[in-house]
C-alpha positions in Angstrom: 11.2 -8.9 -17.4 7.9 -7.8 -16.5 6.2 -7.3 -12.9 2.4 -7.3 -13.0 -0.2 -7.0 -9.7 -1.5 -10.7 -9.1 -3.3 -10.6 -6.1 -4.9 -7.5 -3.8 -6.1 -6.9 -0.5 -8.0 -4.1 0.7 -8.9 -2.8 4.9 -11.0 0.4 4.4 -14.7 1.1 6.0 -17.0 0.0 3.3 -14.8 -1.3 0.9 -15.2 -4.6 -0.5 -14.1 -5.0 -4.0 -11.1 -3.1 -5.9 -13.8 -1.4 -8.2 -15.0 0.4 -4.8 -12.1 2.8 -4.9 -13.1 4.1 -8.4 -16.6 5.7 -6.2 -16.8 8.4 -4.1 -16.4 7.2 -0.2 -19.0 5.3 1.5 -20.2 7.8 4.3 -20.8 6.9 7.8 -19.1 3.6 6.7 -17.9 1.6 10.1 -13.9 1.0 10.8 -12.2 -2.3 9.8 -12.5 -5.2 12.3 -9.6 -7.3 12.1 -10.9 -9.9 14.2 -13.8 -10.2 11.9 -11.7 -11.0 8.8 -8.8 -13.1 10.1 -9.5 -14.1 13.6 -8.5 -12.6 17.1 -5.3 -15.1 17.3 -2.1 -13.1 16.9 -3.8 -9.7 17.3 -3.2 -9.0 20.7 -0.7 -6.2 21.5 -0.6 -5.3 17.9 -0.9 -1.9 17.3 -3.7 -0.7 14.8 -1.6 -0.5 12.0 -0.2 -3.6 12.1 -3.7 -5.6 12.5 -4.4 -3.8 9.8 -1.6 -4.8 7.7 -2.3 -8.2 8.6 -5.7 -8.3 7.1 -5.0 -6.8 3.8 -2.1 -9.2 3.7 -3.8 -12.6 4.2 -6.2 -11.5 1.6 -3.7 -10.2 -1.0 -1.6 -13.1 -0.5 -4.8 -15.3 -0.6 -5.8 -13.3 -4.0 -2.8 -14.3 -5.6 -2.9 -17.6 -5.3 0.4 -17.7 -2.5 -1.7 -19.0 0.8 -3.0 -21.9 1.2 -4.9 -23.8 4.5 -1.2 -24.8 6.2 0.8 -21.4 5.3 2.5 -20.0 2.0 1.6 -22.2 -1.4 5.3 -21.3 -2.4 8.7 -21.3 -1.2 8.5 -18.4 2.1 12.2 -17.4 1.0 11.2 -16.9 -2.7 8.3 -13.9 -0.9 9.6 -10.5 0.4 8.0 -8.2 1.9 7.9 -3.9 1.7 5.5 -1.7 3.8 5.1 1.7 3.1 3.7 4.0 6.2 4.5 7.3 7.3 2.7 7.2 10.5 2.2 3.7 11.4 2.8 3.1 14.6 3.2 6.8 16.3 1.3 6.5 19.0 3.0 3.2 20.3 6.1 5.9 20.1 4.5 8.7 21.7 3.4 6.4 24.3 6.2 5.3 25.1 7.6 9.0 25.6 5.0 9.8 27.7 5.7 6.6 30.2 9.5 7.5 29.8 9.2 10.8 31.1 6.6 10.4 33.6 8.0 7.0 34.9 11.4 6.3 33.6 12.3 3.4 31.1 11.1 0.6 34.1 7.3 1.6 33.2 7.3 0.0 29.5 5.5 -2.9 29.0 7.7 -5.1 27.5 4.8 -6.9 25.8 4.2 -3.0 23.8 8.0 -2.2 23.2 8.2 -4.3 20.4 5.6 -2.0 18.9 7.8 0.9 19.0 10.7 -0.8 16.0 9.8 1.4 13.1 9.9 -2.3 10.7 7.2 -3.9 13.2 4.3 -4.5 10.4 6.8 -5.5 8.0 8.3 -7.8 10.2 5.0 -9.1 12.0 3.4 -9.9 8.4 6.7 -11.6 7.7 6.6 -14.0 10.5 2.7 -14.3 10.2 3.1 -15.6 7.0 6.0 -17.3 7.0 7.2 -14.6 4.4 11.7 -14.9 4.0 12.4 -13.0 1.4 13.6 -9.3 1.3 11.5 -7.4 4.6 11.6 -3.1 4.6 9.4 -0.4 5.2 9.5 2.9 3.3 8.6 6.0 5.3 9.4 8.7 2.8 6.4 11.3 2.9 4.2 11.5 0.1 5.6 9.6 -2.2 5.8 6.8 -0.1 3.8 4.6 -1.3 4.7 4.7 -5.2 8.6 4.7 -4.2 7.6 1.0 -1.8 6.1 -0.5 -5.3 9.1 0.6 -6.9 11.5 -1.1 -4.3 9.5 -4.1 -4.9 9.7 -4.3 -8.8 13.5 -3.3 -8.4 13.9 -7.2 -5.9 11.4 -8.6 -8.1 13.5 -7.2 -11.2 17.2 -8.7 -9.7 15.8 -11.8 -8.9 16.4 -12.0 -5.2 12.7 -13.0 -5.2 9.7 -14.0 -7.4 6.8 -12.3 -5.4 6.6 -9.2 -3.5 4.0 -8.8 -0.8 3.6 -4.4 -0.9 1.2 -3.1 1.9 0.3 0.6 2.6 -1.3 1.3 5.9 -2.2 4.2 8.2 -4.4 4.4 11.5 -6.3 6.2 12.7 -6.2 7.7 16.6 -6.1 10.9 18.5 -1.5 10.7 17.4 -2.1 10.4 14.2 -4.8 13.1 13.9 -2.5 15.6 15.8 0.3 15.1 13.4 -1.8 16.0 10.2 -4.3 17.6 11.6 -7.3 15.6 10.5 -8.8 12.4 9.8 -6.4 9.8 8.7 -7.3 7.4 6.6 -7.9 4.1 9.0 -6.7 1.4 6.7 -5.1 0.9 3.3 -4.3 -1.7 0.6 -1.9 -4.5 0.0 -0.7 -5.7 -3.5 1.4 -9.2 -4.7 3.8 -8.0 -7.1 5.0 -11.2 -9.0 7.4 -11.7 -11.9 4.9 -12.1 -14.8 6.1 -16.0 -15.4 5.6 -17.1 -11.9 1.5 -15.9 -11.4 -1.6 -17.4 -12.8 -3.5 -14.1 -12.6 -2.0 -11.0 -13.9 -4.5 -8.2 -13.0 -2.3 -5.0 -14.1 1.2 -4.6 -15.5 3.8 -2.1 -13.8 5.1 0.2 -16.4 8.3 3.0 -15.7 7.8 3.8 -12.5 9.2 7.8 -12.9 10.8 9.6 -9.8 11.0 13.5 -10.3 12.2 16.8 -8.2 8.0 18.7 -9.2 4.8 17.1 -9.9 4.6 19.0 -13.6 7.9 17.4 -14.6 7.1 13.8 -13.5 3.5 14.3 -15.7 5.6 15.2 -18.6 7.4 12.1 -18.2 4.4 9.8 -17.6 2.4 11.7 -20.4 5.3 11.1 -23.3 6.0 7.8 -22.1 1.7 6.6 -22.3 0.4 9.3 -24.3 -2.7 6.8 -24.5 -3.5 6.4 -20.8 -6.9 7.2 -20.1 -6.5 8.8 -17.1 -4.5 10.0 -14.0 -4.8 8.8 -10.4 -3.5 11.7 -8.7 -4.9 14.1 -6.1 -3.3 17.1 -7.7 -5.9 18.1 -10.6 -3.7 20.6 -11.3 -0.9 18.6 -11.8 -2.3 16.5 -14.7 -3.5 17.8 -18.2 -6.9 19.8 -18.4 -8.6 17.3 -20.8 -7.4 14.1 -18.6 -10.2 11.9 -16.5 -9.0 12.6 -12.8 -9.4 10.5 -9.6 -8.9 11.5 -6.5 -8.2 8.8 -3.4 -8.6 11.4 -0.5 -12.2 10.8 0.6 -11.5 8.3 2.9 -9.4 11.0 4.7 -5.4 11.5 5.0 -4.0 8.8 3.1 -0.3 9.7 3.4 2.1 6.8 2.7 -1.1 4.6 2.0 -1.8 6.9 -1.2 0.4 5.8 -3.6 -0.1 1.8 -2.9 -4.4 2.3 -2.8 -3.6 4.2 -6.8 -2.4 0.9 -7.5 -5.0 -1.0 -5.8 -7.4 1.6 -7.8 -5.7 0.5 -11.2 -7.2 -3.0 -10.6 -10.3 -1.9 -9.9 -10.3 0.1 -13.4 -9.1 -3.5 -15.4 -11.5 -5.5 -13.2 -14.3 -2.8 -14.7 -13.6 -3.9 -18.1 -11.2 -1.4 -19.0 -8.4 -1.7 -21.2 -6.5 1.2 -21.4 -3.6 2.5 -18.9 -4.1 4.9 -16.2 -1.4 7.0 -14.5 -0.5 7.5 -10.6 1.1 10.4 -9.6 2.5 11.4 -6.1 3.7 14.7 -5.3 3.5 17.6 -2.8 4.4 20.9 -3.4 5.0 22.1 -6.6 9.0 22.0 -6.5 8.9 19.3 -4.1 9.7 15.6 -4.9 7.3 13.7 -6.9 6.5 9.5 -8.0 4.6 8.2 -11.1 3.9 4.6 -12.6 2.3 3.7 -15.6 -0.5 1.0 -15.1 -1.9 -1.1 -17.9 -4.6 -3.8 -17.0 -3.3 -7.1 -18.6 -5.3 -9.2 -20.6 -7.4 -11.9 -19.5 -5.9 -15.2 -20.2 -7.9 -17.9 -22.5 
């Protein structure tokens, strides 16, 4: 069975269209407005993440065909939902340090606690959308993002749903910039995976997705399996052959467990273009250190 990408939805500064990931960054670009793009109702007390979240959500699920005027076009139990972030909602948590130290457990508010549940976006899309299927969040480091898509295809695959809802977000604030030590990205992407049967839009087919222990052996996997791809979304040039096309996400700034869920949000934007060919997205750290690849194929446009 195949899983293809039927609907996306994107919350970066500047960013309108899939095809804008495939330029460099828009400079001086100003930050997401979730208000703006789905209304102030439900947004209060939600931490930046989540709001986030719920705007690339409403338009991914919108996208694909899954939300209409009155709530989800489909059965909600038939729709899961995976987020992948490493540093979501941090500085709920390191807030709620700070009051616990200073003023003991009796100074959280109980109307931010809720905030501090590691699942919150997940669950807050879920119950925003009326979204009953599978709900988890993948906070696995760098590739984060690629193993969240994978976890999707793998429900979508054993039939315990027929459309997967896959959002990669990351704020950011003064917590999130301590922990990496620079600008964080501010935003991210969401995708609908669907079982290729149950979408009116395929926009790119999933291929293997390829989990390795180093970023030179998962490129040796993707390159034998789609010697034809024309190019690799990866931030590592060194990681993908010398004669390859290479595109990099990072100018929008730390993109952590965003990364790997904006590649495929990237691949769209390449078969949106006009393209035909397959691209690959790899996700890796250090050079002996885990590493996640998919092969992408834009599908063809339906008659």
């Amino acid at each position: 069975m195949s899983v293809v990408i039927s609907g996306i939805g994107l919350a970066l500064p500047g960013v309108t269209a899939p095809a804008d990931l495939l330029r460099p960054a828009p400079a001086d670009a100003a930050p997401v407005d979730p208000a703006a793009l789905i209304g102030k109702k439900g947004l209060r007390y939600k931490d930046r993440a989540t709001q986030l979240a719920l705007c690339m959500a409403a338009a991914a699920l919108t996208d694909a065909g899954l939300l209409g005027e009155d709530g989800p076009a489909v059965p909600g139990d038939r729709v899961g939902v995976v987020v992948s972030s490493n540093l979501g909602n941090v500085d709920t948590v390191c807030r709620a340090v700070e009051t616990i130290a200073k003023e003991g457990t009796t100074g959280l508010s109980p109307m931010d606690t809720p905030n501090a549940s590691s699942n919150i976006t997940a669950s807050e899309a879920a119950i925003r959308f009326d979204l009953r299927g599978p709900n988890l969040t993948v906070c696995n480091g760098i590739t984060s993002g690629l193993d969240a898509v994978r976890w999707a295809s793998l429900v979508l695959r054993s039939g315990r749903a027929d459309h997967m809802l896959v959002l990669g977000v990351e704020p950011d604030n003064p917590a999130t910039r301590a922990l990496v030590g620079g600008p964080v990205v501010d935003g991210g992407a969401g995708l609908v995976l669907s079982r290729a049967g149950e979408c009116e839009r395929p926009r790119v087919e999933l291929g293997p997705l390829v989990r390795s222990a180093s970023l030179s052996a998962c490129a040796e996997r993707l390159s034998d399996l789609a010697p034809g791809a024309a190019g690799w979304l990866a931030d590592d040039p060194a990681a993908v052959p010398l004669e390859a096309d290479h595109l990099n996400l990072r100018g929008w700034g730390e993109c952590s467990g965003a990364l790997g869920v904006l590649q495929c949000a990237a691949a769209v934007g390449w078969a949106d273009s006009g393209h035909t060919e397959p691209l690959h997205a790899l996700l890796g750290g250090a050079a002996d250190g885990p590493a996640a690849g998919v092969v992408l194929t834009p599908c063809e446009p339906s008659t």
